[in-house]
C-alpha positions in Angstrom: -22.7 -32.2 -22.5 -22.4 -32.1 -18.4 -23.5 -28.5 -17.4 -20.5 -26.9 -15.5 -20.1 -26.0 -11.7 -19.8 -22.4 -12.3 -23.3 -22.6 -14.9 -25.0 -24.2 -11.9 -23.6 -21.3 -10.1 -24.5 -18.7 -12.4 -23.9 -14.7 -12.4 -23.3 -12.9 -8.9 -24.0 -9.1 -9.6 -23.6 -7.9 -6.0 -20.8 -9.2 -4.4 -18.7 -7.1 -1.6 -15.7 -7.7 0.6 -14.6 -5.5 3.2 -10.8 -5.0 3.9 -9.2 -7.1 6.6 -6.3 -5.1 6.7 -7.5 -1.5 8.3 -4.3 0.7 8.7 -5.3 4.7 10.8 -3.5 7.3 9.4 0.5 7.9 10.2 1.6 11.0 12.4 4.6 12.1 12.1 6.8 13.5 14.7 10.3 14.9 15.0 13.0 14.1 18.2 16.7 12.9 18.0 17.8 9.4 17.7 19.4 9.1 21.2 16.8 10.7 22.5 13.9 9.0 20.6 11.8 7.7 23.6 11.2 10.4 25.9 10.4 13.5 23.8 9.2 13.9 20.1 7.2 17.1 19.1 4.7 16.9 16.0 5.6 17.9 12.9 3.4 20.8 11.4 3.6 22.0 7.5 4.9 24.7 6.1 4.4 26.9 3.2 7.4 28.5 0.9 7.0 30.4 -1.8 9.6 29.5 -5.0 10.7 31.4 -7.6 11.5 28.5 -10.1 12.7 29.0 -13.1 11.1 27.6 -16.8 11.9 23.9 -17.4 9.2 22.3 -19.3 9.8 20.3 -22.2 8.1 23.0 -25.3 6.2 22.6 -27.9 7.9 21.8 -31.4 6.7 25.0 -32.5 8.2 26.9 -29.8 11.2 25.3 -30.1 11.7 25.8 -33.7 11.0 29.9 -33.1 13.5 30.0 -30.2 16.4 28.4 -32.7 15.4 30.9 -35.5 15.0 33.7 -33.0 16.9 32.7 -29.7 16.2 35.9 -27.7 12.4 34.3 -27.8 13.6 31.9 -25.3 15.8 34.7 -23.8 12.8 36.6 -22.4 10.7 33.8 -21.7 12.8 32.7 -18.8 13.0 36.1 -17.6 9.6 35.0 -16.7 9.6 33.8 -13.2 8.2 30.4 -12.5 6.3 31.7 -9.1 5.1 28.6 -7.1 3.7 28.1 -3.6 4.1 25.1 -2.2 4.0 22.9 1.4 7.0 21.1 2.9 7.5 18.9 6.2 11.1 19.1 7.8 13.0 18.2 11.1 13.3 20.6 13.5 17.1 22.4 14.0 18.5 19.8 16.1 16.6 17.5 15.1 17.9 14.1 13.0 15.0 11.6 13.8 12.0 11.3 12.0 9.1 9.0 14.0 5.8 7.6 12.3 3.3 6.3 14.5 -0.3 4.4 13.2 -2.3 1.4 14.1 -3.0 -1.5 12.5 -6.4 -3.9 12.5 -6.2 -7.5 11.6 -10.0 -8.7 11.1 -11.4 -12.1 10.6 -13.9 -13.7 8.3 -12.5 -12.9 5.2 -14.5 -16.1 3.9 -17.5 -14.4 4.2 -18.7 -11.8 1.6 -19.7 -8.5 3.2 -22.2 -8.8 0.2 -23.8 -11.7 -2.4 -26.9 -11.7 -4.2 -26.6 -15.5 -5.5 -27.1 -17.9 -2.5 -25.0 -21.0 -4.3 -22.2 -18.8 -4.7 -22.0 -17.6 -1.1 -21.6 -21.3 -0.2 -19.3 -22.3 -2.9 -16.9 -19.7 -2.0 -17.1 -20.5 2.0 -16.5 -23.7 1.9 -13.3 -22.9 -0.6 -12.4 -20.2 1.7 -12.6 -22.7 4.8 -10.6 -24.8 2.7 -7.7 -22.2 2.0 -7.5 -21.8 5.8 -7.4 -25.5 6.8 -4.5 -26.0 4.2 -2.7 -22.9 5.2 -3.4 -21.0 7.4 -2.9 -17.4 6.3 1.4 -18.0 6.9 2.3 -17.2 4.0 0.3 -13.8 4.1 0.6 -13.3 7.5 4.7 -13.6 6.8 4.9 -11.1 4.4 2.4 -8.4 5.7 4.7 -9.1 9.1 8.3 -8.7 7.3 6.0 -5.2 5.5 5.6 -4.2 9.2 9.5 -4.9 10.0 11.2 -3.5 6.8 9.3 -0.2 7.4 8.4 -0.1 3.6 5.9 1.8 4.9 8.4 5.0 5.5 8.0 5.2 1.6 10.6 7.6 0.2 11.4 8.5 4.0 12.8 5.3 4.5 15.8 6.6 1.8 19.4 7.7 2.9 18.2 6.6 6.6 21.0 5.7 8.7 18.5 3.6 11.2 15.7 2.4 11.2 13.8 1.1 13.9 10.1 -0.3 13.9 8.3 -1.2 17.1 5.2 -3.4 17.5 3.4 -3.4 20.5 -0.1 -5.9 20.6 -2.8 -3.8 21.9 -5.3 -7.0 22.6 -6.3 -7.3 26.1 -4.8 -10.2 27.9 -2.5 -11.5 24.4 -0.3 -8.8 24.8 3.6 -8.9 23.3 6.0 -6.7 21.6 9.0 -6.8 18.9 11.8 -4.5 18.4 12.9 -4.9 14.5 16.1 -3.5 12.8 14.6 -2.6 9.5 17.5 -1.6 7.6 18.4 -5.5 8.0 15.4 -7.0 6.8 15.0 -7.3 2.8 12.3 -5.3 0.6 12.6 -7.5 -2.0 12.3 -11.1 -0.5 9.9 -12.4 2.4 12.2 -15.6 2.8 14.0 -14.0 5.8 14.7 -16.5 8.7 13.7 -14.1 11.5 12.0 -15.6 14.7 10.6 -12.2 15.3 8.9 -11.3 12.3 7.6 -15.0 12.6 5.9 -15.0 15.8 4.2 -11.3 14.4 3.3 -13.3 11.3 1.4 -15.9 13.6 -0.8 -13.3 15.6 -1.6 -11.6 12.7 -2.0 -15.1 10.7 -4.7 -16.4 14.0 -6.9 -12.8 13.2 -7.4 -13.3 9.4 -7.8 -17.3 10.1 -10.8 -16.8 13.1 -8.9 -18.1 15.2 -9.5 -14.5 17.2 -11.9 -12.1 16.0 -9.4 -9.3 15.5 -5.9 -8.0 16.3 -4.6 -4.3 17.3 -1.4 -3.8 16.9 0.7 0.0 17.4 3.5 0.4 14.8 6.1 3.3 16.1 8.9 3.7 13.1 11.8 6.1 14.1 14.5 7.1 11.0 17.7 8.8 11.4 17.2 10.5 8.4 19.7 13.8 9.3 19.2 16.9 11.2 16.9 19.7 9.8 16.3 17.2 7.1 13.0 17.5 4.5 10.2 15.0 5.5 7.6 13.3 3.4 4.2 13.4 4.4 1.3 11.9 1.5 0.5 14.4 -1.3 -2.9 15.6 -1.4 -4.5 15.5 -4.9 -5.3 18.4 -6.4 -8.4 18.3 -8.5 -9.3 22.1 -10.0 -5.3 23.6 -10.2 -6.9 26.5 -12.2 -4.7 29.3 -13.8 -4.2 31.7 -10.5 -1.1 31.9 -9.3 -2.0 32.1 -5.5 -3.1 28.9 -5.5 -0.6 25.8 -4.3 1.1 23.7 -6.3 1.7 20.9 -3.6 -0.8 20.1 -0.5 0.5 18.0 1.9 -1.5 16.3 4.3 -2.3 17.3 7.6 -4.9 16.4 10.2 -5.5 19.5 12.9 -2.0 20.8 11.6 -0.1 17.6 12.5 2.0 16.4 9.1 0.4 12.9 8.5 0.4 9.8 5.8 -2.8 8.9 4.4 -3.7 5.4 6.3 -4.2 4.3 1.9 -0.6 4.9 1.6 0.5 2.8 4.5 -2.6 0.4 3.1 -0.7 0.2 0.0 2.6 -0.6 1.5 1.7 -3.2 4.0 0.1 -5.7 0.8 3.0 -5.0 -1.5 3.7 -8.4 -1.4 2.7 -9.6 -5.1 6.0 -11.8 -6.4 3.6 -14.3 -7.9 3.0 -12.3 -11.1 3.9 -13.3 -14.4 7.9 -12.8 -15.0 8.3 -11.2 -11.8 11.8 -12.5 -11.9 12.2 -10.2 -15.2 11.4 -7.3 -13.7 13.3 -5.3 -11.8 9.8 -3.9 -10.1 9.8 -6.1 -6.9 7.4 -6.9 -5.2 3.9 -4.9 -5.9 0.9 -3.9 -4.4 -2.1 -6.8 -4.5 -4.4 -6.0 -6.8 -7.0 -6.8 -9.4 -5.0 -5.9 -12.3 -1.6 -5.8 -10.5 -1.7 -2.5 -11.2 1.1 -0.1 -10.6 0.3 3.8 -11.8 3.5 5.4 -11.3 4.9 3.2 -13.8 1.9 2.6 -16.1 2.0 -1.2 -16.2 -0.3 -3.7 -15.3 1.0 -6.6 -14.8 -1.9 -9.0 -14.6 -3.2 -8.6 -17.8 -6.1 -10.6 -18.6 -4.1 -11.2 -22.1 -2.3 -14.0 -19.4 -5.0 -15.3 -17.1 -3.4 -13.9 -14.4 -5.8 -11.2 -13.2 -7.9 -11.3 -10.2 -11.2 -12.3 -12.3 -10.3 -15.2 -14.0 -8.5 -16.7 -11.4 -11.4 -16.0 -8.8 -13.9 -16.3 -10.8 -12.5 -20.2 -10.8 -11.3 -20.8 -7.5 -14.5 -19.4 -5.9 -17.2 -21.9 -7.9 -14.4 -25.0 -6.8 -12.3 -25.6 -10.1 -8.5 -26.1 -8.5 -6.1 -23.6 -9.7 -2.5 -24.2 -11.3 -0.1 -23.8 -7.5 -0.5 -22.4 -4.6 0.8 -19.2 -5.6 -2.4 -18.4 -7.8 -4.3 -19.4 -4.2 -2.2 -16.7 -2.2 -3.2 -13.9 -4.5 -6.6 -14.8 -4.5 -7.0 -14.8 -0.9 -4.8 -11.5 -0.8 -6.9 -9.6 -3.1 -10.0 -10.5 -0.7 -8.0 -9.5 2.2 -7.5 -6.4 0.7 -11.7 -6.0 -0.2 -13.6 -4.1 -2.6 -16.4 -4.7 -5.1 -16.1 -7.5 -8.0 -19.5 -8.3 -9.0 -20.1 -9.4 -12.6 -21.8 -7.3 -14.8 -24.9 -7.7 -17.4 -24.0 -10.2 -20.0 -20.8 -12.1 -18.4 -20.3 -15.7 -18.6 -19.7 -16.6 -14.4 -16.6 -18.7 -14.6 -15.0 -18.3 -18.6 
């Protein structure tokens, strides 16, 4: 029997890729839509203290002594629920709600940041180049672009706004260039949108990750009419060691020097939500999802990549990489996208490269 590619090849242990898509953190600001350009003040936090009142679900054995005794359950809501917590709102007369970050394209996603095996590094340039010959990064470049110009970035701000305007200013020295994009008119849901806009962004950002130029800077100012005095939603810190006191906060926003902020993960997350190549995508009602590995999505407790399929990162790389041609071009574009994003996949002790 012929000894395979990927035996030839054999087990890469280290292997490293470093994100191409580097988001900063997104400040948050407050100012009035007709007003919007010339003055905006930062939004700071704010901490209220909440008497709330007992909701949990019980256990069955509580339950069954507040039906044979219901003055139990009588005095222990009399309990209050005492909870301090931080919130982010609009000013008074304020109804405008602007996010501003930057965003780095890099280049040279088909080199590994880190390889131990020699015959793999080569393998998986030349594929790489390959990928990039055939196509370019457009189809990556287009979504991350119509990412940009739906603000899906907003998250849960971007609900009940009346507008929505993104602007995207290039920062590059001598390529310089702007768009203005209505967001509310652009699709979550599709990246098929006909706009010349989004597809002259999706080109700049298409020549970074390519090589055709080393990098791109771009500045990404979102503004939402979300209502006056209205509640803002900066990212959630995690809270690691709640403990029993009740002094302690039940919700930490994220700040940085006192200005309300969204962790640059978050807007990370939101800018490579453009997974539609997943198995039965079109029977789910999920949408599009974030790339990953797994296509992993925690708020709903589903992967969906499972290795069951084939469909996960690993076997599909682990393929593509060592030269084996994969089913469709689809399977190519989450590859790549996965890399874009980075991280660590080496194979462990006792793997099979390739299987």
């Amino acid at each position: 029997m012929a000894t395979s590619a990927a035996q030839i090849i054999g087990k890469v242990s280290v292997l490293a890729f470093e994100k191409k898509l580097v988001p900063s953190d997104g400040y948050m600001y407050g100012t009035t839509w007709d007003n919007r350009f010339a003055h905006t003040t930062p939004l700071a936090l704010i901490e209220k203290s909440v008497r709330g009142t007992i909701s949990n679900r019980f256990k069955k054995k509580d339950s069954d002594a507040f039906i044979a005794d219901p003055a139990k359950l009588d005095a222990k809501v009399e309990s209050p629920n005492l909870q301090t917590v931080d919130v982010c709102a609009l000013g008074q007369e304020q109804d405008t709600l602007k996010l501003t970050f930057t965003l780095k394209v890099l280049s040279g996603v088909e080199r590994p940041s880190a390889c131990n095996n020699a015959a793999f590094n080569q393998s998986y340039t030349n594929v790489a180049k390959a990928y990039i010959a055939k196509y370019g990064f457009t189809e990556l470049a287009n979504r991350y672009a119509s990412n940009i110009a739906n603000a899906r970035f907003l998250w849960r701000n971007r609900v009940g706004a009346e507008n929505i305007e993104v602007h995207v200013k290039v920062l590059n020295k001598g390529i310089e260039a702007s768009w203005v994009f209505n967001a509310v008119q652009i699709p979550l849901r599709t990246f098929d949108e006909n706009n010349v806009q989004i597809s002259e962004l999706a080109a700049r950002i298409a020549s970074a990750l390519s090589g055709k130029n080393d990098f791109l800077m771009l500045e990404i100012n979102a503004y939402a009419q979300i209502g006056k005095a209205q509640e803002v939603y900066p990212s959630e810190e995690l809270v690691l060691d709640k403990g029993n006191s009740k002094s302690k906060k039940s919700k930490i926003l994220y700040a940085v020097n006192s200005h309300a902020a969204m962790h640059s993960q978050k807007i990370g997350n939101a800018l490579r939500s453009i997974d539609t190549w997943y198995p039965n995508y079109e029977n789910f009602e999920t949408g599009p999802i974030a790339v990953e590995p797994y296509g992993a999505v925690t708020n709903l407790g589903v992967a969906y990549r499972n290795p069951k399929n084939k469909a996960d990162f690993y076997n599909l790389f682990d393929k593509y990489s060592r030269g084996k041609e994969l089913a469709n071009a689809s399977e190519e574009h989450y590859v790549m996208a996965v890399l874009v994003r980075g991280g660590v996949f080496g194979e462990s002790a006792g793997e099979s490269a390739g299987e």
